[in-house]
N, C-alpha and C positions, 0 to 999 in steps of 0.2 A: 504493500500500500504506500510506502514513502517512496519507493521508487516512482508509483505513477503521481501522488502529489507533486513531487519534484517535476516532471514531465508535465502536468497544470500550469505550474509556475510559470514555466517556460514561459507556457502560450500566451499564459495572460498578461504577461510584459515583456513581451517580444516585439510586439508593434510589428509584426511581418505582417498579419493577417488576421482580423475581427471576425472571419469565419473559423481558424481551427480553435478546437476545444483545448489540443492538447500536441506539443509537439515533438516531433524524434531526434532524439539525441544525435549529435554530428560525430561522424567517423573520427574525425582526428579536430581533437577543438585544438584552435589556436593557442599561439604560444602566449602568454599572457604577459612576458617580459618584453617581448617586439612592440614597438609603438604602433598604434594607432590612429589611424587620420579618421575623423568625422569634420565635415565638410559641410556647408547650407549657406542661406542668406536671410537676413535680414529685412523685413518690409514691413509698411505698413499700406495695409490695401496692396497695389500693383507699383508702390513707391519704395525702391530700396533706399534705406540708413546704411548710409558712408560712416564713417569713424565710429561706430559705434563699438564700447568695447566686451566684446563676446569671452563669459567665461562658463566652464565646463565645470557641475559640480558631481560630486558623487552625496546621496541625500545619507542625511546623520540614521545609524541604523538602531536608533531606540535605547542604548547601553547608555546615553548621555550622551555620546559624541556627537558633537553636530556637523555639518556639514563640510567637505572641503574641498578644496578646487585640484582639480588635476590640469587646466591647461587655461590658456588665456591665448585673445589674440582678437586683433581691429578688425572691421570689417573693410574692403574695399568701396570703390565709388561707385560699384555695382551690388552695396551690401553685402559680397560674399566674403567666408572666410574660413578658416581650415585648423584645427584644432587637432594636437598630434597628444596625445597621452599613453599610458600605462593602461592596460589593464587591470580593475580592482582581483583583489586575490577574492575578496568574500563572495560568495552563492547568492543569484539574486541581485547584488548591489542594483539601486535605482539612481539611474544619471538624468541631469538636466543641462540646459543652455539658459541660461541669462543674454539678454544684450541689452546694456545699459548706453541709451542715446544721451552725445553730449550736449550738457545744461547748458540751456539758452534761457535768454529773457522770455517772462509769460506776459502773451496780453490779455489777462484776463482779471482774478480777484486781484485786489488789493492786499499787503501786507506777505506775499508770497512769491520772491523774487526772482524762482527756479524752477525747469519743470523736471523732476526727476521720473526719466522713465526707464521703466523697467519691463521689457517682453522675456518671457521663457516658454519653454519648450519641455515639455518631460517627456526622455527618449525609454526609459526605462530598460530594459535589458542594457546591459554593458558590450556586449556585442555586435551591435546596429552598427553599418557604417554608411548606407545608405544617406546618401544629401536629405537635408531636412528644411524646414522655412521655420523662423520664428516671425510673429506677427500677431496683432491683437486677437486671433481666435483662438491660435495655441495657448497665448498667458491665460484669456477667459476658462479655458479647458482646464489648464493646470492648477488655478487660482481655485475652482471650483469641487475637479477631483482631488487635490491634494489639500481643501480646506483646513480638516482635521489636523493635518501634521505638516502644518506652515506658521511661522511664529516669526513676525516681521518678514523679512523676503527668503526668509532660510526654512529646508525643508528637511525634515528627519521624522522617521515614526520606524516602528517593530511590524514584525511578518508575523501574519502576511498581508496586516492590513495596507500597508504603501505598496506593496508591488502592487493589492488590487486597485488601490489609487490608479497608480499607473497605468495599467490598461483600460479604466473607465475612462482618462483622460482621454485617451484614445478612440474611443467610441463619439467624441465631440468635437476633437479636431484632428484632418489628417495632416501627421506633419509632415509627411511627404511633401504635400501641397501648399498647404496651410489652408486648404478650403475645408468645409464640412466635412464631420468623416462619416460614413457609410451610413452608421448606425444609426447616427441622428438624419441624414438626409433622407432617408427610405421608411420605406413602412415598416412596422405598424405606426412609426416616427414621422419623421418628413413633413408633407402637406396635412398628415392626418390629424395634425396637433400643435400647438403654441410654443413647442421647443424649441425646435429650430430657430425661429423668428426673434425669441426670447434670447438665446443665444449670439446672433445677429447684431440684435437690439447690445448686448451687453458689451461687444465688440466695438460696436461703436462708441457708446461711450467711453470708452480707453480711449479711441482714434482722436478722441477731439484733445486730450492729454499730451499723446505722441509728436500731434501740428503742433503743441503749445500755447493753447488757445484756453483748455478748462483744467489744468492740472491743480489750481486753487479751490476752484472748486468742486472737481472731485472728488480731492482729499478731504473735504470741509463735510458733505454729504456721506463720504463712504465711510467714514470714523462709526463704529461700533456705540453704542450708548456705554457710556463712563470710560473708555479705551484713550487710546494715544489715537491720534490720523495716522493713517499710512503717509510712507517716505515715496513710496515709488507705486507704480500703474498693477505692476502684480500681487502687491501686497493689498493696495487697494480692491481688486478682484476678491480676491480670496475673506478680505473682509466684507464684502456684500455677501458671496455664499454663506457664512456665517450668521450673519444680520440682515435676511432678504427684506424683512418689511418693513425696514428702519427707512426712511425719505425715498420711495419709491416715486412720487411722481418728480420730485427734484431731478432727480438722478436721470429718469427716461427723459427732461427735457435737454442734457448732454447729447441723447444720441441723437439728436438733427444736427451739430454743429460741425460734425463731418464724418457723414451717413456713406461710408465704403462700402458695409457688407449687407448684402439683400439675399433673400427678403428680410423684412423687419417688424418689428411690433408696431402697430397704428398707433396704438394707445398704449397708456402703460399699466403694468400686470396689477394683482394682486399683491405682489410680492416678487423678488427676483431670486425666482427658482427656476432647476432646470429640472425636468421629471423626463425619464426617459419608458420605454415600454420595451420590456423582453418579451418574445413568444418561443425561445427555444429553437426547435427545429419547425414551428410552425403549424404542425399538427398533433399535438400534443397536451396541450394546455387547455384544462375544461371547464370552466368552474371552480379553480383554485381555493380550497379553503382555507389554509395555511401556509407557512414556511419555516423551517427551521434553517439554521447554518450548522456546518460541520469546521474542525480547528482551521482549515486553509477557505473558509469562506463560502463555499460551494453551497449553493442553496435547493434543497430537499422539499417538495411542494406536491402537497397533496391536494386530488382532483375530486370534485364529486363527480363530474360527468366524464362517460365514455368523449372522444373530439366530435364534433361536427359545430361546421360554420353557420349554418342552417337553424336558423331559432324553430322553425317549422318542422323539424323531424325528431320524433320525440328522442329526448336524453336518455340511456341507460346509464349505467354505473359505473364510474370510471374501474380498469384494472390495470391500470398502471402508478407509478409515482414517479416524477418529474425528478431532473435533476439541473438545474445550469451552471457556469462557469460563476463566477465575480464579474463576467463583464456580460451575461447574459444569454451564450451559447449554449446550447444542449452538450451536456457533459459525453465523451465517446463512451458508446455502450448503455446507453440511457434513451429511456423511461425504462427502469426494470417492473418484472411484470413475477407476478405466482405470489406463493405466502398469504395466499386468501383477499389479496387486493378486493373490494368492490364498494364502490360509492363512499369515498373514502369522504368525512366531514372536516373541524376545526383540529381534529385532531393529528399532530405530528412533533416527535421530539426525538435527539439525542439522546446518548446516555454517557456515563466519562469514558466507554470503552469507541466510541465511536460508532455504536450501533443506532443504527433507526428504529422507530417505532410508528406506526399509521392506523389510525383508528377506524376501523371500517364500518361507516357508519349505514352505509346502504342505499343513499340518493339515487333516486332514478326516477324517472316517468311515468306515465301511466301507459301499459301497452307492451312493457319488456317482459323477455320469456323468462327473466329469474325471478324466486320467490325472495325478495327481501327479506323477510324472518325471517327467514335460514341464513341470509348472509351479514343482520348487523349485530352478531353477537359473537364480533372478534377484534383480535388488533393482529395485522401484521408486525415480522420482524427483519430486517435485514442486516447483511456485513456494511461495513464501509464502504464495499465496494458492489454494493446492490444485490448482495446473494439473497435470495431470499429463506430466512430457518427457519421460519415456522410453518408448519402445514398448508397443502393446498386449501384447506379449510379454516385457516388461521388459528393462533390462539384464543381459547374460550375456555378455558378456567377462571374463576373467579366472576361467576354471574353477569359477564361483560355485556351486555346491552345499547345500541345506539350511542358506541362510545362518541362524545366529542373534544373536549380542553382535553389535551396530555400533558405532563412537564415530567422528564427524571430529574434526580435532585444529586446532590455531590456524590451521594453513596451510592449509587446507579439504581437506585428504588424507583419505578416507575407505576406513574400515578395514571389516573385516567379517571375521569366522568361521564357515568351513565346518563346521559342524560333520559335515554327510555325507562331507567331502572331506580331512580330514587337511590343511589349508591356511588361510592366509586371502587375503584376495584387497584388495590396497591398489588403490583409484583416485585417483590423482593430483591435483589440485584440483579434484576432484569431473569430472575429464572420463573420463566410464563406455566412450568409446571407448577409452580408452592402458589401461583394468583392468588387471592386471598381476597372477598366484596366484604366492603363495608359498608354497611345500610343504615339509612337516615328513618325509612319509618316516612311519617310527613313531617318531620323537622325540616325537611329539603328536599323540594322539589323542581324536579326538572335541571339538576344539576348539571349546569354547562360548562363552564370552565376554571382550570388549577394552578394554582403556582406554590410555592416554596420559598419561606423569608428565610433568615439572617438567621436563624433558629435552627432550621430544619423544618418548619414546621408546615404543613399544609392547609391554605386556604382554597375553599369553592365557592361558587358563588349557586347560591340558588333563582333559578328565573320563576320557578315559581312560586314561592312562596316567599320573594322581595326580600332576601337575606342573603347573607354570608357565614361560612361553614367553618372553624378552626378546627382542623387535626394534631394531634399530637405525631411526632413524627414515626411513632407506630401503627397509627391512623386511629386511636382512639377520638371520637370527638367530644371535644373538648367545650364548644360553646357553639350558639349562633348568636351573629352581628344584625341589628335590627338597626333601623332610624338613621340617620345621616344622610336623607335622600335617597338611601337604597330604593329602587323598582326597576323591577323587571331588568336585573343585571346578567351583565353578557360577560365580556372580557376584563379578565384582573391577571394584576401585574406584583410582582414586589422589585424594591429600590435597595440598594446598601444600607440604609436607615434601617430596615426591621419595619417601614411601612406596606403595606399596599394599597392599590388603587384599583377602583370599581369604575364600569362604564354602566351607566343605566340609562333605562328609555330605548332598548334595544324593541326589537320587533314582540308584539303584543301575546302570538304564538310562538313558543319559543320551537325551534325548528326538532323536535322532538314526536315520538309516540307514531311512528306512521306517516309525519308529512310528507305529502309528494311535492315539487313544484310547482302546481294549481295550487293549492295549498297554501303554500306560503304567499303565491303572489298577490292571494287574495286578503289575505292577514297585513302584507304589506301597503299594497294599495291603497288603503285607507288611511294611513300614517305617514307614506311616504313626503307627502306637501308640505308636512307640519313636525315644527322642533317638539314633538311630545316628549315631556320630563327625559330631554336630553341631560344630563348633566354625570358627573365625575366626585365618585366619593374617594376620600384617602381614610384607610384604618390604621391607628397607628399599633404598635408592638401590645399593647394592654387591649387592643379590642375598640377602643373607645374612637370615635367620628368627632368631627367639626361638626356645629350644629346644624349646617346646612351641605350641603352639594357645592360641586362648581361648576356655574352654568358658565356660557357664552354663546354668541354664536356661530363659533367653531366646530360646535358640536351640533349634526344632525343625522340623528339614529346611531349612536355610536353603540362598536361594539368591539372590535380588538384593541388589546392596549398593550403600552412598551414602556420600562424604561430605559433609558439611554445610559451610558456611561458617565456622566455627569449630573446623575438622577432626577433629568428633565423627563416630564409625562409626555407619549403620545397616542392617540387613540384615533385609530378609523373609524371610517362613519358609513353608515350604508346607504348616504342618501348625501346630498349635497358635492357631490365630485370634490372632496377637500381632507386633508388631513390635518388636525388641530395640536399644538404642542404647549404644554402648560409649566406653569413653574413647579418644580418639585418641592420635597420638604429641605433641600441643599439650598436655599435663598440665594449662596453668594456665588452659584452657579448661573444665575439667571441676571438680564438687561437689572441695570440699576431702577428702583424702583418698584420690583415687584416683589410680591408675597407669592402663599405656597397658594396654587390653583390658579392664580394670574393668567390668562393666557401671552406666552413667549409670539405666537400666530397671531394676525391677524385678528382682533375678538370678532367683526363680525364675519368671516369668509373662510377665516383658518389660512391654509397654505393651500388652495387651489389647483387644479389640472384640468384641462379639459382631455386627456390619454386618462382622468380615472374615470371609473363607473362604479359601481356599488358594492364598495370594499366591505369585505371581514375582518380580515387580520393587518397588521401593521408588525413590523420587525426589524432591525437596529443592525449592520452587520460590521466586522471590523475596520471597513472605513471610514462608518458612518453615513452610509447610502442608508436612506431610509425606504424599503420595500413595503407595499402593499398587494394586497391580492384584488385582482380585479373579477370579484366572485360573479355578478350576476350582471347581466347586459340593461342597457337602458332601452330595452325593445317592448313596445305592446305588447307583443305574444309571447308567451312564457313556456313553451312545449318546451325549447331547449332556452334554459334561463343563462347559461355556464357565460360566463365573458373568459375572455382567451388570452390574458396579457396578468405580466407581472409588470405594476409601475416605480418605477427607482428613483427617488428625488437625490439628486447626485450632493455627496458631502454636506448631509443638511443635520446631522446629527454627532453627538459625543458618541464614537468609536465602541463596542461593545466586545469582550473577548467572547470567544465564542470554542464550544456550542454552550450554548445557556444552558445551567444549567440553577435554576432558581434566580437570585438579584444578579444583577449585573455585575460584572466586574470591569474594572478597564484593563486594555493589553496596556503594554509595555509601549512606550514612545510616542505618543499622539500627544496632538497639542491640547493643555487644560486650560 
């Protein structure tokens, strides 16, 4: 298995090609004491920067070390220029290019008498020698996926979340070219969605910095609430990815001032994010109810629905499980299939062995030739590497029932909620024969989803009887959580604190006992228009609530929830195309000025997309790519409800080590 991680790695910061998942090792690698020439130029727009001076950095690799230059060198009057270094000795190392244009007078704000600019490029793999362009779309790219582990113009973080950096960068700008790269210019991306243009839009306003016209005020706008300004145009980037909806329409009036790259935003966004959409291999992707990450990032996505594009032919039950790269490819050798797959729900997790687990909940349509009761009372198990252990009939010890939330916890105990069953069903270090149900009785009902605080200890959430469930970490329980806004809760989370957090005002029928997709659509439908008792409870370590909820209007029908590495709350929404981020109980984590619930988004829109539709889950991965699942389509007709995309807001979150397994932790080397 670390042979083929190792060979992942490759691909995903290779920069040769956004199509392979995974690449082949070379016959005779080069010598790594022989110099190396990487070569490119300099521009902005179809304008090469003369004197500009070009250095080569190798990024700081997490240990504390930060950043250092392996080669320098001016560009020509045709911006080209040729950069001869060493090869790094360490696996992985992630390279960039700077080119710092020389400071001239600005005519622009007052009281700022220089325009310090700064374009990069992040080439990633140390091997590339391919000619490269730097130029406003590559810094946007870099600024963006290298958010997380950029701290003023210097960049360093730990594996493997920077190498994934590094090849998301790549999915936005090609730097081959310096024009759009694939990913974002084509579908399910391209014309189909506000990215591209967002992206465009975000280039230009660098552009008008580069002529020397708004570098005043740029940095005046782009400054983070309570932070220092940025010095230079890439640092400035990378502080808007972090702070998208701080002076957003300020900012979009920069890019008319010299509008190089098209298409572009008319207007200016919600917020300046850049969301992208994965479909895999394109036929694959059904209905996504969850995701988990595994140690190198690769994310594990469970389907309700068999594929079809066709909302009109009815859905059966998915029997596969998704796998993609960090930058969105179908993993080689993937969707694995067997180990009782079928109509798989919320439910998927890790364990510390790096085993998978999928809760097969049984979704399908009306019309399919399999008996449901027979097939939602199991969980699948897989290797690492997609083997499937458990029978073709799944695991079903332990009264397993319409399982949905999973989580394993540090000791590899894996948890699960019946949601058909009034119980959850603890398996013991992942050994599916000792399964063991624990029944609530009607103390809880309609138990949908689990997590694991700072304790060990297990929370659930009950949908239907508007409560919260503490287990002891044997699964004794221990109490139910009443009052603090709980209803009708869906998706809970725990934080490094010993807290967690509750989404309520989920759908009225909790997807339980029999529902088909008629079913639910019609449960839906009626709610969908309207923030019903949307709102966000926190418990803290004794059980006890704030005396109220926290509402906004970020939240509409919310129902997965995350916390991030810096123990900021996020929660999908099944309704309102937006993702909402809240302050957590770490106050000095969040914009100066807020308390714990505050919305960090936008309060009334959130963080916006029009690439989302009507998410479940939400999920944090190591380089702070924030994933959604885009469960169900925004179509009339509900035969096939499944939408077909995973949506990625690129570096918009604290870095998460992964696999999760209960509260967050953060990796090694990301920016705090």
């Amino acid at each position: 298995m670390r042979h083929r991680n190792i060979l992942l790695l490759s691909a995903v910061v290779s920069g040769l090609s956004v199509g392979a998942s995974y690449a082949q090792p070379p016959t005779a690698p080069p010598d790594r004491h022989r110099g190396i020439a990487q070569q490119g130029v300099v521009r902005s727009g179809d304008t090469p920067l003369s004197a500009a001076r070009v250095t080569l950095y190798q990024a700081g690799d997490g240990t504390g070390r930060g950043a250092r230059a392996l080669a320098r060198a001016r560009s020509d009057a045709q911006g080209r220029f040729r950069l001869v270094y060493q090869r790094p000795a360490e696996p992985g190392a992630v390279l960039y290019v700077t080119a710092d244009a020389p400071r001239g007078k600005q005519r622009g704000r007052a009281g700022h008498g220089v325009a310090p600019v700064r374009l990069t490029t992040v080439l990633g793999h140390a091997g590339r020698r391919a000619p490269i362009v730097v130029n406003e779309r590559t810094t946007v790219a870099a600024g963006f996926a290298m958010a997380q582990f950029t701290k003023g113009s210097e960049i360093s973080g730990g594996h493997p979340g920077l190498q994934n950096a590094a090849g998301v960068s790549h999915n936005l700008a090609d730097i081959a070219t310096g024009d759009v790269a694939r990913v974002l210019a084509t579908a399910p991306n391209g014309r189909e969605t506000s990215a591209m243009r967002a992206f465009n839009s975000l280039a230009n306003i660098l552009s008008g910095c580069t002529a020397g016209e708004t570098c005043g005020d740029l940095f005046a706008l782009a400054t983070p609430p309570g932070q220092s300004p940025p010095r230079d145009t890439f640092q400035a980037a990378a502080d808007i990815a972090r702070a998208p909806g701080h002076d957003v329409d300020a900012l979009f009036g920069l890019a008319s001032v010299r509008p190089l790259y098209t298409p572009a935003l008319g207007e200016a966004p919600d917020a300046w994010t850049i969301a992208l959409r994965y479909v895999g291999n394109g036929h694959e992707i059904d209905g996504p109810g969850n995701v988990a990450f595994d140690a190198e990032g690769t994310a594990w996505i469970a389907n309700n629905y068999a594929f079809g594009s066709d909302p009109l032919t009815t859905a059966c039950g998915s029997r596969i499980l998704s796998r993609l790269t960090p930058t969105g490819e179908a993993v080689r050798g993937a969707p694995y299939r067997g180990g009782g797959l079928y109509g798989a729900g919320y439910g998927v997790t890790l364990d510390p062995r790096g085993r998978v687990w999928v809760g097969n909940f049984g979704f399908q349509g009306t019309g399919c030739p399999n008996d449901a009761s027979r097939l939602y009372r199991s969980v699948s198990e897989f290797t690492p590497n997609g083997l499937a252990l458990s029978p073709p009939w799944g695991w079903r010890r332990g009264d397993i029932l319409q399982p949905q939330g999973m989580m394993s916890d540090r000791g590899g105990n894996v948890w699960v909620a019946n949601c058909g069953g009034r119980s959850v069903t603890r398996i013991p270090q992942g050994r599916a024969r000792d399964a063991r149900n624990i029944s609530f009785g009607d103390r809880i009902v309609k138990p949908f989803d689990v997590t694991v605080d700072t304790s060990g200890r297990t929370w659930v959430t009950g949908n239907g009887t508007d409560n919260v469930g503490l287990l002891s970490p044997s699964g004794e329980l221990l109490r139910t959580v009443e009052g603090g806004g709980i209803k009708r809760p869906m998706g809970i989370a725990s934080d490094s604190l010993g807290n967690v957090w509750v989404s309520n005002g989920g759908v009225v029928v909790a997807p339980c006992e029999g529902t088909t997709p008629a079913m639910l659509a019609e449960a839906v439908v009626d709610i969908v228009t309207r923030h019903v008792d949307a709102s966000v409870t926190m418990i803290r370590p004794d059980g006890s609530t704030p005396p109220k909820p926290f509402v906004n209007d970020g939240l509409f029908l919310p129902w997965g929830m995350a916390v991030d590495g810096a123990d900021t709350v996020w929660v999908s929404n099944f309704g309102g195309r937006r993702v909402a981020n809240l302050c957590g109980a770490r106050v000095s984590a969040c914009p100066p000025g807020l308390t714990t619930g505050d919305p960090i988004s936008p309060a009334d829109t959130g963080y916006t997309s029009d690439g989302l539709e009507r998410n479940t889950a939400v999920q944090i991965d190591p380089s702070g790519n924030v994933w959604l699942t885009n469960n169900w389509r925004n179509v009339p007709v509900q035969t096939n409800p499944g939408g077909l995309e995973m949506v990625v807001f690129v570096g918009l979150a604290a870095p998460v080590r992964t696999p999760l397994l209960g509260p967050p932790r953060q990796p090694g080397g990301h920016r705090s």
